[in-house]
C-alpha positions in Angstrom: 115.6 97.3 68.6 118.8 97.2 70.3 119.7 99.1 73.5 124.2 99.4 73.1 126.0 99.2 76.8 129.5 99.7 77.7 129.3 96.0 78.1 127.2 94.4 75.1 124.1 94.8 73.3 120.4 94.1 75.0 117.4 93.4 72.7 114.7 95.8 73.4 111.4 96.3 71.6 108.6 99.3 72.2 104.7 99.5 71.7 102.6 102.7 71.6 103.9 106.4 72.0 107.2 107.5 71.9 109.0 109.3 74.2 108.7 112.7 73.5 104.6 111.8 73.4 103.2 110.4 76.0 104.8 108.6 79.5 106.2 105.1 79.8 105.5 102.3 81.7 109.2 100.6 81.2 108.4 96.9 82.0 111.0 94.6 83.7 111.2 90.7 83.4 110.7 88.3 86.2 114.2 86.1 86.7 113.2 83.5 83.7 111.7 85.9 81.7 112.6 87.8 78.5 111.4 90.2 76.1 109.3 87.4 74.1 107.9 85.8 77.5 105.5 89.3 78.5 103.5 88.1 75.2 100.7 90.2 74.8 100.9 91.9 77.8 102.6 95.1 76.5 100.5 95.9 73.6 97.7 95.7 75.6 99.3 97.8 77.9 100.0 100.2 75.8 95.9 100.1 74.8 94.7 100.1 77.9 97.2 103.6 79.6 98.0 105.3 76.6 101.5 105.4 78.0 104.2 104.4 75.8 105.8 100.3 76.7 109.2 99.3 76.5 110.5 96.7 77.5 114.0 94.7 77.2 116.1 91.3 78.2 118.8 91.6 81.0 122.4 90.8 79.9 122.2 86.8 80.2 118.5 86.7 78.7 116.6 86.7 75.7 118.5 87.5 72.6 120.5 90.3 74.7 124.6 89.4 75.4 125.8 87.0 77.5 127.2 86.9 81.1 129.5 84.9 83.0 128.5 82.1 85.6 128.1 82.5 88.1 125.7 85.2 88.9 127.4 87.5 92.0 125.1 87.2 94.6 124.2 91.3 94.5 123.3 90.7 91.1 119.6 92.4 91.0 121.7 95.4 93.1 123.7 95.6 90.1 121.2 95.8 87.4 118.8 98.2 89.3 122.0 100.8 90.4 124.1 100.4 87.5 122.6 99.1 84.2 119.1 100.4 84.5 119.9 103.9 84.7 122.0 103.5 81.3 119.4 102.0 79.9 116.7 104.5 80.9 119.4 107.5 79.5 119.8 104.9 76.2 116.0 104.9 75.6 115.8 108.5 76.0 113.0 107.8 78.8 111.8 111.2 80.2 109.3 109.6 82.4 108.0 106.6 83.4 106.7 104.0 85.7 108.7 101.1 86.2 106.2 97.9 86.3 109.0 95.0 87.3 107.7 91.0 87.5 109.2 89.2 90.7 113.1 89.6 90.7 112.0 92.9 88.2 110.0 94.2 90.6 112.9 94.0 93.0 115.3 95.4 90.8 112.2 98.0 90.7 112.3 98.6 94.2 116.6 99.1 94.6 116.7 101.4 91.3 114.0 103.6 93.0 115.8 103.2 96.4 119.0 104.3 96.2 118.4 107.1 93.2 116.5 110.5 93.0 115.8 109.9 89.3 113.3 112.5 88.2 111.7 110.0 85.7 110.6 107.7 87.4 106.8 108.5 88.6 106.0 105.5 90.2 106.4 101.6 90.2 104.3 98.5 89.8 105.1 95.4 91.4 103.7 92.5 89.7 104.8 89.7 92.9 107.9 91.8 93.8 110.5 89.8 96.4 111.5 92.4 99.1 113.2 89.2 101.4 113.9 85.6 101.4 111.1 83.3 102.6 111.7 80.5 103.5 108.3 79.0 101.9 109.5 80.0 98.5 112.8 77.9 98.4 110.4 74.2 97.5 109.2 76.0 94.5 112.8 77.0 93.6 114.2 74.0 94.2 111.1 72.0 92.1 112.1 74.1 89.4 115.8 72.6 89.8 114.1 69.2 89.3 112.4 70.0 86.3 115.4 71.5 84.7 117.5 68.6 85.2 114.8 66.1 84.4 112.1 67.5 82.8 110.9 70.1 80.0 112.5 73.5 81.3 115.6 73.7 79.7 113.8 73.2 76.5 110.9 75.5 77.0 113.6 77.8 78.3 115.4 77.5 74.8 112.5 78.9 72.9 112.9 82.6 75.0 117.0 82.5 75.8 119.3 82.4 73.4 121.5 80.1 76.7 118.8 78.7 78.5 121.6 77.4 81.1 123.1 80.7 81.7 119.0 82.6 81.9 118.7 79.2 84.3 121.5 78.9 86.9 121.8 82.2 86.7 118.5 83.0 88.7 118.3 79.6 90.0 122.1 79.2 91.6 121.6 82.7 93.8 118.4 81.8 95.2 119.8 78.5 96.5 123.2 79.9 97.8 123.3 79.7 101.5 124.4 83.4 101.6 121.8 85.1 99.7 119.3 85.8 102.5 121.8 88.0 103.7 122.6 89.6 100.8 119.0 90.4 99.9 117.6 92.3 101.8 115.6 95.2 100.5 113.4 96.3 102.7 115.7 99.6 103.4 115.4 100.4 99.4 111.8 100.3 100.3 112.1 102.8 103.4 114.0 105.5 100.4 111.5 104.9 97.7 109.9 108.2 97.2 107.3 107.7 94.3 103.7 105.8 95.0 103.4 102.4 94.6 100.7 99.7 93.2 101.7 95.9 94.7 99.8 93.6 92.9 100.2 90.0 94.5 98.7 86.4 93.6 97.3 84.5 96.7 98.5 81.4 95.7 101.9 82.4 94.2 104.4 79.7 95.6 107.7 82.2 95.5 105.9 84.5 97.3 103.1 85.2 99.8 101.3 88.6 100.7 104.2 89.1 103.6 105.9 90.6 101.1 103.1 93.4 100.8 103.2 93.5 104.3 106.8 94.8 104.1 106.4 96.8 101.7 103.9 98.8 103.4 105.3 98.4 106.6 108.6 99.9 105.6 107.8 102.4 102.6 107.1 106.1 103.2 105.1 106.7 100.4 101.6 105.4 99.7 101.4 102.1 98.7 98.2 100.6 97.5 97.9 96.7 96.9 95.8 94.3 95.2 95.8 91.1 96.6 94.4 88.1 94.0 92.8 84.9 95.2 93.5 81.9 93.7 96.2 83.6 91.2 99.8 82.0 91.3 103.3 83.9 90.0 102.0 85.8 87.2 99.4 88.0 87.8 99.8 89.6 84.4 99.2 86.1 82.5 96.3 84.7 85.0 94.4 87.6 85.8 95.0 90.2 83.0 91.9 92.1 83.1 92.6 92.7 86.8 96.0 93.8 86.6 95.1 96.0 83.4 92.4 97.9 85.2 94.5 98.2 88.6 97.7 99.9 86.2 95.2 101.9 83.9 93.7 103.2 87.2 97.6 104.3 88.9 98.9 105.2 86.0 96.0 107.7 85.1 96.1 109.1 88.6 99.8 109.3 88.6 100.3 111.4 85.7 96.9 113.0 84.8 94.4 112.2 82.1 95.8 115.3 80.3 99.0 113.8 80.4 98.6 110.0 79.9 96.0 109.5 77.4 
C-alpha cells in the first residue's frame, strides 16, 4: 500500500477493518522506526480493539521517498501540521486514535494541538517527548557511537531503504544546540482537546516520567498514565500485554463497545 503526496510516495500497510467499518488506531513510528520495525504489534492490535490499524513510514524512512539532509530543526512540527493531515484525508480516516512512539507521539501531541480535526478521538503516547531533557542526550549521543563504530547502520539497513538519511536525520536535531528551543511542546499539550493514555517505561533512557508530569500538568483534558517499572524505550516491544490491555481499555471507552468491536 502506498499513500501519494504532493511530494513523493510513503509506504503504508493496514490490518483489521476498514474505514468505513470500524475506528482506527493510526500508529506513528518513533524517530528510527518504520513500517517493518512495529512487528507484530499492529496485528495484534487490531485483535485485541477491534479498531482498524494503519500504519506508515515518514518521508526519509522505510521504503517511503527520500528527504534532504539536513532535517530543519521544526521537523516533527512539520509532519504533525502539514503531512499528517494529508495523510489522514489520503487514507480516507473518519476516525481514529492516533497511538505515536517517542518523536510519534510528539508529532501526536502538535497534530492534535494546533488542529480541531474531528477524527481524531484521542491519542496514545507510547514514551512521547513533550521537552528536551537534558538526561536523555548520553543515550543520543551512545547511539552516535554505535552508528559510527558499531552495528546500527547495518541493523538500520534492514528497516530504511537510507539508513544514513532515517539516522542523521533524527540523530543531527537532537544534538543541535538550538533544538531545545525549538521544541517545545508543552503549549500543543495545553490545546489538545481529546483524552489521552501516556504510557511511559521507568527505565527508558530518552525519557523519564517528567514528561507525564507535563503532560498532565499542562493538558486540559484528562489524561490518564501508566507508568512501567523496569521497562526501557519501547513499551510496546517489552511489555506488550500491558500496553495491549491499557489501549483495549481507552479505546473501548473512547468510542463505545457498540462502536469499536
Amino acid at each position: 500500500m502506498r499513500i501519494e503526496l504532493a511530494e513523493g510516495a510513503l509506504e503504508a500497510a493496514w490490518w483489521g477493518k476498514g474505514p468505513e467499518a470500524a475506528p482506527t488506531i493510526l500508529l506513528l513510528h518513533e524517530g528510527l522506526g518504520s513500517l517493518s520495525l512495529w512487528r507484530d504489534f499492529p496485528e495484534r492490535l487490531a485483535a485485541a480493539t477491534g479498531c482498524g490499524v494503519m500504519a506508515f513510514s515518514r518521508f526519509g524512512y522505510g521504503q517511503s521517498d527520500g528527504i534532504a539532509l539536513p532535517r530543519p530543526l521544526d521537523a516533527m512540527q512539520r509532519e504533525g501540521r502539514e503531512v499528517l493531515p494529508r495523510v489522514l484525508d489520503a487514507a480516507g480516516i473518519r476516525r481514529c486514535i492516533l497511538l505515536g512512539h517517542s518523536d510519534g507521539g510528539s508529532i501526536a501531541v502538535i497534530h492534535a494541538g494546533s488542529h480541531q480535526d474531528q477524527r481524531v478521538r484521542g491519542l496514545v503516547l507510547l514514551a512521547p517527548h513533550v521537552f528536551v531533557e537534558d538526561s536523555a542526550l548520553p543515550a543520543i549521543r551512545a547511539a552516535r557511537q554505535r552508528w559510527e563504530e558499531g552495528d546500527l547502520r547495518a541493523r538500520l539497513a534492514r528497516h530504511h531503504r537510507d539508513p544514513e538519511a532515517a539516522f542523521l536525520g533524527w540523530n543531527d536535531t537532537w544534538l543541535h544546540p538550538d533544538f531545545p528551543r525549538v521544541f517545545d511542546l508543552q503549549p500543543d499539550v495545553a490545546h489538545i482537546r481529546v483524552p489521552i493514555l501516556v504510557v511511559q517505561g521507568e527505565a527508558d533512557p530518552y525519557g523519564t516520567p517528567e514528561q507525564v508530569q507535563a503532560i498532565e500538568r499542562e493538558a486540559y483534558c484528562p489524561v490518564e498514565a501508566l507508568l512501567l517499572p523496569g521497562i526501557g524505550h519501547a513499551p510496546h516491544q517489552k511489555a506488550p500485554e500491558a500496553v495491549l490491555a491499557a489501549v483495549q481499555d481507552f479505546t473501548a471507552r473512547l468510542f463505545g463497545a457498540h462502536e469499536a468491536l
